[in-house]
C-alpha positions as CSV (number, residue, x, y, z in Angstrom):
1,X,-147.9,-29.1,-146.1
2,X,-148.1,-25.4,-146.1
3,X,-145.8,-22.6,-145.4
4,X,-147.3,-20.7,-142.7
5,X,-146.5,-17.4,-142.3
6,X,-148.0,-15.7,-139.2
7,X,-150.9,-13.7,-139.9
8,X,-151.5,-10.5,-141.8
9,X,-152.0,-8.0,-138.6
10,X,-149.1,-6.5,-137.5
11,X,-147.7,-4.1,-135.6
12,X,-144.1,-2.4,-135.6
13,X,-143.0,-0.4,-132.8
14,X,-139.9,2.2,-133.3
15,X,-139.8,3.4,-137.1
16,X,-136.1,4.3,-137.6
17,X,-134.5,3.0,-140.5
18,X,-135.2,-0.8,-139.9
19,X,-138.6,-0.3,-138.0
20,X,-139.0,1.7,-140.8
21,X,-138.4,-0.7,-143.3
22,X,-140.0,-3.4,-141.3
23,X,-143.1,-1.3,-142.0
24,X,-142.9,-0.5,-145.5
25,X,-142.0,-4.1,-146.5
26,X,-145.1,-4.9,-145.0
27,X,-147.0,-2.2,-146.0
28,X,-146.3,-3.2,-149.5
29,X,-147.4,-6.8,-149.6
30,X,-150.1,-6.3,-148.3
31,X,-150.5,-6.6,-144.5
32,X,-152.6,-4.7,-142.4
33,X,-149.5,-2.9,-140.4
34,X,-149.6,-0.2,-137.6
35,X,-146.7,1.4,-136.4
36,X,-145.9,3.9,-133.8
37,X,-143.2,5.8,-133.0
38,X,-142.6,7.9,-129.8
39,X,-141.5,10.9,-132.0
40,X,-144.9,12.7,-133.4
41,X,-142.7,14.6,-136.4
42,X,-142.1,10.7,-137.3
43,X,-145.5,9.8,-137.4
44,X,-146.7,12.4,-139.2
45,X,-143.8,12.2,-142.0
46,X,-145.1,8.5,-142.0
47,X,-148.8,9.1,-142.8
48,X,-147.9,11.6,-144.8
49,X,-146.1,8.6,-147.0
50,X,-149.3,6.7,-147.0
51,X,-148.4,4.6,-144.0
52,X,-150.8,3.8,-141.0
53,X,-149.4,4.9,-137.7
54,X,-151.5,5.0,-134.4
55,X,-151.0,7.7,-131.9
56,X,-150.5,5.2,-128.6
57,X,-148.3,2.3,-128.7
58,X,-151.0,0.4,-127.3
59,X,-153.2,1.2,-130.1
60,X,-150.3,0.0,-132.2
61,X,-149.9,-3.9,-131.2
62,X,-153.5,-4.7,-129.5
63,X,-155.1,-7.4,-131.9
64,X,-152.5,-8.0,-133.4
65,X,-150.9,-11.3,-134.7
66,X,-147.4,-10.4,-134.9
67,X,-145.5,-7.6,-133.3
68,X,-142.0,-5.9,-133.9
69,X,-139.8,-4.5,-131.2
70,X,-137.6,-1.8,-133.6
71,X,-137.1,0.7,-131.2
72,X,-133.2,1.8,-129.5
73,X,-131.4,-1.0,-128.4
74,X,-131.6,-0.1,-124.6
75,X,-135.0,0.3,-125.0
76,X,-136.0,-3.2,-126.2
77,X,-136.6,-4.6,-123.0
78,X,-138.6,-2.1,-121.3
79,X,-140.8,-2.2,-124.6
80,X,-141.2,-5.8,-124.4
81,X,-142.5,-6.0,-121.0
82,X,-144.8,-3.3,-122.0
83,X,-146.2,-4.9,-125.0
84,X,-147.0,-8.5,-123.9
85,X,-149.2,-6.1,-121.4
86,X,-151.6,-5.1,-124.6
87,X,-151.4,-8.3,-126.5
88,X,-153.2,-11.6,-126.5
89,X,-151.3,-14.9,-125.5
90,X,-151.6,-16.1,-129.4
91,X,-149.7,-12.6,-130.6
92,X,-145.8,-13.4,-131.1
93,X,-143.3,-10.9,-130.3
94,X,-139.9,-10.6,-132.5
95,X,-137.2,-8.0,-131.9
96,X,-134.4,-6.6,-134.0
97,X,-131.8,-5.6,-131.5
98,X,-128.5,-6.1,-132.7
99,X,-127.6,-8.0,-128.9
100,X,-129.8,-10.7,-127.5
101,X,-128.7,-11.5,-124.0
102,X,-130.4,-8.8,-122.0
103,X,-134.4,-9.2,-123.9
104,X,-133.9,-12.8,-124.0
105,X,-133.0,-12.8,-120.2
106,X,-136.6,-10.6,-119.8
107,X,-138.5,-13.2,-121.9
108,X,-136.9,-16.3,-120.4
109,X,-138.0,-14.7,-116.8
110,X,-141.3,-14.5,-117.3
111,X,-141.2,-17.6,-119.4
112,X,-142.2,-15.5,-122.8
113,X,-142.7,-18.5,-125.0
114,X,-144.3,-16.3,-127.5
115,X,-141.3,-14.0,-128.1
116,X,-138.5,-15.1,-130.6
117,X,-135.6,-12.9,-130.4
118,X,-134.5,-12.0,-133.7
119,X,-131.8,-9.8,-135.5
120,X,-131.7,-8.7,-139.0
121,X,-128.5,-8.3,-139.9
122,X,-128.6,-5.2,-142.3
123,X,-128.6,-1.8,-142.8
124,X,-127.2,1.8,-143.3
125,X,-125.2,4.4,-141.9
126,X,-128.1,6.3,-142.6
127,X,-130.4,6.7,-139.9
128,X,-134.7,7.6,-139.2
129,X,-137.6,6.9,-141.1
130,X,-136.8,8.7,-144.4
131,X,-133.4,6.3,-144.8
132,X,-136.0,3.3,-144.8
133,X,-136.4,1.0,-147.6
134,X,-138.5,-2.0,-148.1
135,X,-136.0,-3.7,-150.0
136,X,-133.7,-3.1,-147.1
137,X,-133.8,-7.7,-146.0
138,X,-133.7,-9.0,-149.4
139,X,-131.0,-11.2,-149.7
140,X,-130.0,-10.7,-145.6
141,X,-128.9,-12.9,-142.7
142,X,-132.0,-12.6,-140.4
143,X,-130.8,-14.1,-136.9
144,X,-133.7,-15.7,-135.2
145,X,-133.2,-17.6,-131.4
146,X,-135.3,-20.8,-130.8
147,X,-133.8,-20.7,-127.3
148,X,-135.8,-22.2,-124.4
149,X,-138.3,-20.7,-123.7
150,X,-139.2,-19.9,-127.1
151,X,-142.0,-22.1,-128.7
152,X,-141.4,-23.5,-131.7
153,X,-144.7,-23.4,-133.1
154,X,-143.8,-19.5,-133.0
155,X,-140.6,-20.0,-134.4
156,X,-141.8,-22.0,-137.4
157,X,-144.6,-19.2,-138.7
158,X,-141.9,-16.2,-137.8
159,X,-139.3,-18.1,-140.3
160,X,-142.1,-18.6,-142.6
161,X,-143.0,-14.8,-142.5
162,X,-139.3,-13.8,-142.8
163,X,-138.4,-15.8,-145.8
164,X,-141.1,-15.1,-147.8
165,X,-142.3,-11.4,-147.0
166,X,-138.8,-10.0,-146.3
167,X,-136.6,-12.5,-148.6
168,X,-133.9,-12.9,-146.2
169,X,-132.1,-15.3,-144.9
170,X,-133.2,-17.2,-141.7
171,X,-130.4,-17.8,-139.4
172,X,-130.9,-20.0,-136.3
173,X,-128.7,-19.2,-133.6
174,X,-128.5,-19.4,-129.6
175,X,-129.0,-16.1,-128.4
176,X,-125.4,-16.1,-126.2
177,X,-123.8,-17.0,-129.1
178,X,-124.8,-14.5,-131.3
179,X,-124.1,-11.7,-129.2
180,X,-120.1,-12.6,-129.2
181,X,-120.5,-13.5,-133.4
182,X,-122.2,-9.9,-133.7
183,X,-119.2,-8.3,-131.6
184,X,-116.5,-9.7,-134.2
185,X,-118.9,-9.5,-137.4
186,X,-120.6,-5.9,-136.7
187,X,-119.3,-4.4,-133.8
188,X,-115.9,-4.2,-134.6
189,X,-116.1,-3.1,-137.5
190,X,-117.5,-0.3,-136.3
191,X,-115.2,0.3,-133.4
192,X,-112.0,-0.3,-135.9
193,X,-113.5,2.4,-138.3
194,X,-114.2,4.4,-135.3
195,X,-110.7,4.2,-133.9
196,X,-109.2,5.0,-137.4
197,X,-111.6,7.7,-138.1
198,X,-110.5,9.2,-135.0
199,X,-107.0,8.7,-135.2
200,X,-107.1,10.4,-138.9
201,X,-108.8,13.2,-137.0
202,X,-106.4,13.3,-134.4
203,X,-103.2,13.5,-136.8
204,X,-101.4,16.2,-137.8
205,X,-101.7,15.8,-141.3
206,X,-105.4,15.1,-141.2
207,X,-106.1,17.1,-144.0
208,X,-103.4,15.2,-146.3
209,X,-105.3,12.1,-145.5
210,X,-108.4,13.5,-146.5
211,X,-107.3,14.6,-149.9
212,X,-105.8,11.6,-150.7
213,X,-108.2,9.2,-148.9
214,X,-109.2,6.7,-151.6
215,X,-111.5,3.3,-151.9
216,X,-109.6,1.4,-148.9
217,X,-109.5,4.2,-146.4
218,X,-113.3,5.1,-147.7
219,X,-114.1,1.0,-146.8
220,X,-112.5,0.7,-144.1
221,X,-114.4,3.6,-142.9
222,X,-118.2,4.0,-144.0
223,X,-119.6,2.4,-140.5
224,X,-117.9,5.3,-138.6
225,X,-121.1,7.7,-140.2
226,X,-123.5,6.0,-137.9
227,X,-125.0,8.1,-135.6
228,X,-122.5,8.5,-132.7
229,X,-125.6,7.7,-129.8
230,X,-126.6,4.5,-132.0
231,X,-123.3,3.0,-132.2
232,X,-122.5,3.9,-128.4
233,X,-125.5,1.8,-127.6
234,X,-125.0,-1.1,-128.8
235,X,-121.2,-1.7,-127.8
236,X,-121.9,-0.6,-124.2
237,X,-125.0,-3.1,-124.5
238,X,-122.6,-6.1,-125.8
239,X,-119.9,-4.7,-123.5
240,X,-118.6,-8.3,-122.6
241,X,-118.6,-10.3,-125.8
242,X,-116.9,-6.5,-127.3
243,X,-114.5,-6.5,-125.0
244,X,-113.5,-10.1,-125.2
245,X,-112.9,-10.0,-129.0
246,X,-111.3,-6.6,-128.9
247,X,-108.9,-8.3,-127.2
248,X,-108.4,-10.9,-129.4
249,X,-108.7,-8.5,-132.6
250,X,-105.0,-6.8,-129.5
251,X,-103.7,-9.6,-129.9
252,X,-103.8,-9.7,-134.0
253,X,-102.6,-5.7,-134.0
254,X,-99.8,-6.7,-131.4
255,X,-98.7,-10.0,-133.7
256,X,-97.9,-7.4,-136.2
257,X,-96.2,-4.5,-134.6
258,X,-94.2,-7.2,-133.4
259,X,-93.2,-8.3,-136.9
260,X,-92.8,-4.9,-138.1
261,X,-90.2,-4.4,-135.3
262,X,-88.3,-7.5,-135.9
263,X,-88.3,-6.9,-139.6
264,X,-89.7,-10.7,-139.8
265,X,-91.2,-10.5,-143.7
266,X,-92.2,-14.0,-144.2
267,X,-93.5,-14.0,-140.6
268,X,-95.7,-11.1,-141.5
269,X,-96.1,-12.2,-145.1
270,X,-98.3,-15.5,-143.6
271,X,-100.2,-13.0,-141.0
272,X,-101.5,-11.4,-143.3
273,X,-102.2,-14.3,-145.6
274,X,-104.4,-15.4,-142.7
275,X,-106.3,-12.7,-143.4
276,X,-106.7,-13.3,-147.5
277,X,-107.7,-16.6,-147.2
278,X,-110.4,-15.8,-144.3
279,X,-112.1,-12.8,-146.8
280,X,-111.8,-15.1,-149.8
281,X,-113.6,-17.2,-148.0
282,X,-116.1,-14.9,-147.0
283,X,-116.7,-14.4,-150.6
284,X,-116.7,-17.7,-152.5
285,X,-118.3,-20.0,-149.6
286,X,-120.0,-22.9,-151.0
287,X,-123.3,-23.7,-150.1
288,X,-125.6,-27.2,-150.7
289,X,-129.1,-27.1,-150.4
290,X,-130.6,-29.5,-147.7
291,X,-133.8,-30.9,-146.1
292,X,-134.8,-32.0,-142.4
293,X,-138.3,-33.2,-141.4
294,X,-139.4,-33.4,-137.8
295,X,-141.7,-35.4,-136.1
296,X,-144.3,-33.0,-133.6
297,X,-143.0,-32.0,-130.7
298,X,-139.5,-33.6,-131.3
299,X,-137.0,-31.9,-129.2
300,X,-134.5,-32.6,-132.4
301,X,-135.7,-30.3,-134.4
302,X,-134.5,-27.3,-131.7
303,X,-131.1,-29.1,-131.6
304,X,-130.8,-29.1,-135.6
305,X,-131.7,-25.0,-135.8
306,X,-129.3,-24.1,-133.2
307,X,-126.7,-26.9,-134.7
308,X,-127.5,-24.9,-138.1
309,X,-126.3,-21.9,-137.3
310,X,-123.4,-22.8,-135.7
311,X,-122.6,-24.2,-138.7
312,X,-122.8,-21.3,-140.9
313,X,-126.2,-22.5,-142.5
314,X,-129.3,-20.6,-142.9
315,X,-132.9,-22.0,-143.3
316,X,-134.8,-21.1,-147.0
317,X,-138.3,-22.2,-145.6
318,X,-140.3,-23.6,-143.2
319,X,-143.3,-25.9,-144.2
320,X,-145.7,-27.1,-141.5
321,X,-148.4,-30.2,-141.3
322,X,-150.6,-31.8,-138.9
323,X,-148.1,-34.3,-137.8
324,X,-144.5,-33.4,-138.8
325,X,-142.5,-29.7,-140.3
326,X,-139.8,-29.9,-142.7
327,X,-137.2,-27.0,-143.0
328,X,-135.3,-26.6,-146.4
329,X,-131.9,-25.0,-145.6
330,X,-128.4,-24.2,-147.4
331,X,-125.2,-25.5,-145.2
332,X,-121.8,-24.8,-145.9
333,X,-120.3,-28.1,-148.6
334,X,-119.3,-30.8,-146.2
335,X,-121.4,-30.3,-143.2
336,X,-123.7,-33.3,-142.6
């Protein structure tokens, strides 16, 4: 069997930081990668780092064997539509958008079985092409849908491609789902350090805060140095799933005031031991290495990914043959 990444031409559409470090990545192991970018001052800075940009976003992704939609979240599926336009039927499409539902809902119209949505989760809140880094995915969760419609075929060389040019972390995951997992496990975060940010700002003894503001307030806080527009975007695009876990996250805030009030220690002693035992969790999880091979066109192997990431798991590799493909994964210790 081989591992079969998709092939070497590429093309990468919206250069910010992680079109940007789509590109370089890329760039650096060798593929023949074009980007563009609707901003000319970023095209030039990027072919002025040795990087190959084209002037027309058609230029950009026709022949090409693989494209990336980087650009602003709102803009993802506009640029889609516009993309399968210039490309051949054999070309898949991949995005990075940090919410699925409304490109999936473009590609599963027009019965794209050539796009895989698809979601690196990492970054900076550093913005633009000079913040890029090709090391940006190593080590990574890199959400990718196999969905209906998506081919999986498609799916198969894009994990391969991911795994082994970017080093991250393939994580198979209904697209639905992942939008209301992204609103507690990014989204938040940046709403909370918003909110706090802003209340700090707010305050009356702002400047107190400020002086003495040390690693936990500095934590708790880094995400709210996104750029304002960016972070705007992609709540207001997730509104629903946002909105239904802020009000869950209401609910935790409310538990507490409530214990506060009543002077209930132990009561708030165990909240917030909820909350130690959930981040220890998050930082000594326990993985075991497993191994799944699938017949051609077995409908199975779909249900495995998406069972997969449900389960916390992530895929290390994707080999295919002429008759069957086996994925090597890592699952959480006790998950069959």
């Amino acid at each position: 069997m081989t591992n079969r990444a998709i092939g070497r031409a590429v093309g990468v559409v919206g250069t910010g930081l992680i079109g940007g470090s789509v590109l370089m990545r890329l760039h650096e192991s060798g593929a023949d990668v074009v980007g563009w970018d609707p901003d000319p001052a970023t095209r030039e800075f990027g072919r002025s780092a040795g990087l190959s940009f084209a002037e027309r976003l058609s230029d950009a992704v026709a022949g090409r064997d693989l494209v990336f939609l980087c650009g602003p979240l709102v803009s993802l599926p506009d640029a889609l539509s516009e993309v399968v336009k210039h490309t051949s039927d054999e070309c898949v499409v991949t995005d990075v958008g940090s919410t699925k539902a409304a490109v999936a809902a473009v590609a599963e119209h027009d019965r794209l079985r050539r796009f895989v949505p698809g979601h690196p989760m990492a970054g900076t809140e550093h913005a633009g092409l000079t913040a890029a880094s090709a090391t940006l995915f190593q080590g990574a969760p890199w959400v990718l849908c196999p969905d209906q419609p998506v081919a999986l075929p498609h799916f198969r060389a894009l994990v391969a491609t991911v795994s082994t040019v970017f080093e991250a972390r393939v994580v198979p995951m209904p697209a639905v789902w992942h939008d209301d997992v992204v609103a507690l496990s990014s989204h938040l975060p940046h709403v909370v350090a918003g909110a706090l940010a802003g209340a700090v700002a707010r305050s009356s003894v702002r400047d107190g805060v400020l002086a003495l503001a040390a690693g936990s307030f500095r934590d708790g806080t880094r995400v709210a140095g996104a750029p304002s527009r960016r972070t705007a975007d992609m709540v207001t695009e997730n509104r629903a799933a946002v909105l239904r876990q802020v009000r869950l996250l209401r609910d935790s805030l409310d538990g507490i005031v409530d214990r506060l009030e009543r002077a209930d220690d132990p009561a708030l002693r165990q909240e917030f031991e909820i909350g130690r035992q959930l981040r220890a969790e998050l930082l000594h999880r326990r993985l075991e290495p497993a191994e799944r091979r699938f017949a051609a066109d077995d409908e199975a192997e779909r249900a495995f990914l998406l069972d997969l990431g449900r389960a916390g798991g992530h895929l290390t590799g994707c080999e295919v043959g002429p008759d069957a493909v086996v994925y090597r994964a890592l699952v959480p210790a006790g998950v069959a």
